[in-house]
C-alpha positions, -999 to +999 in steps of 0.1 A: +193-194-343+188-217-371+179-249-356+175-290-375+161-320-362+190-348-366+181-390-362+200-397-324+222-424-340+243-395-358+248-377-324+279-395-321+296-383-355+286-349-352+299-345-314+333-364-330+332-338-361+330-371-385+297-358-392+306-322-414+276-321-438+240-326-441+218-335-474+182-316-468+153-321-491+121-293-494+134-282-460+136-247-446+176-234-465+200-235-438+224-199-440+260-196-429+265-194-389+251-210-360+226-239-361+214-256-335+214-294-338+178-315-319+182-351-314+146-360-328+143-387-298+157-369-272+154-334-276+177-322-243+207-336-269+218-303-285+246-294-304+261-259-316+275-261-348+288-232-373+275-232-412+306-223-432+293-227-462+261-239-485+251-257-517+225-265-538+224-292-559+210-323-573+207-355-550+227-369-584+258-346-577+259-344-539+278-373-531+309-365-557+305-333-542+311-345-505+340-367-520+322-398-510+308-409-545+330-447-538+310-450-505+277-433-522+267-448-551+236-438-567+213-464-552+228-466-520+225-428-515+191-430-529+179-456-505+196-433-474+175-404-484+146-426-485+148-431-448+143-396-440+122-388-475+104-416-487+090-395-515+127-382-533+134-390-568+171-396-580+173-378-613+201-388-628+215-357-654+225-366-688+254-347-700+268-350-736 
């Protein structure tokens, strides 16, 4: 089983299902079925959860994509990332 390291304070929203999707950067792909949530500081904390589905995309598009792009702005989804990534680039595309 497919299995992802997740920050304890998000325990809460993925055991509550407000927590449906997760934004990975040069990680291992994640596939459609089971994955097995860690708690990164406390790794008894585990959680089942079932991929239904998969994208890949900019950082740029992701939040528009989740429906969240009021809450996600560019720079606060940039500086989010950053926690996790502190080397990801927000390229923003240019469409004409």
């Amino acid at each position: 089983m497919q299995t992802l390291l997740v920050v304890k304070r998000l325990i809460p929203d993925i055991l509550s299902g407000n927590k449906m999707s997760t934004i990975r950067w040069h990680e291992t792909p994640i596939s459609l079925g089971p994955m097995l949530y860690v708690c990164d500081e406390a790794p008894d904390q585990k959680i089942i959860v079932n991929v239904t589905r998969c994208a890949e995309m900019p950082l740029s598009e992701a939040a528009t994509y989740l429906g969240r792009s009021d809450e996600w702005p560019d720079q606060v989804m940039l500086t989010g990332m950053r926690e996790h990534y502190p080397d990801i680039k927000f390229r923003i595309l240019c469409r004409s």
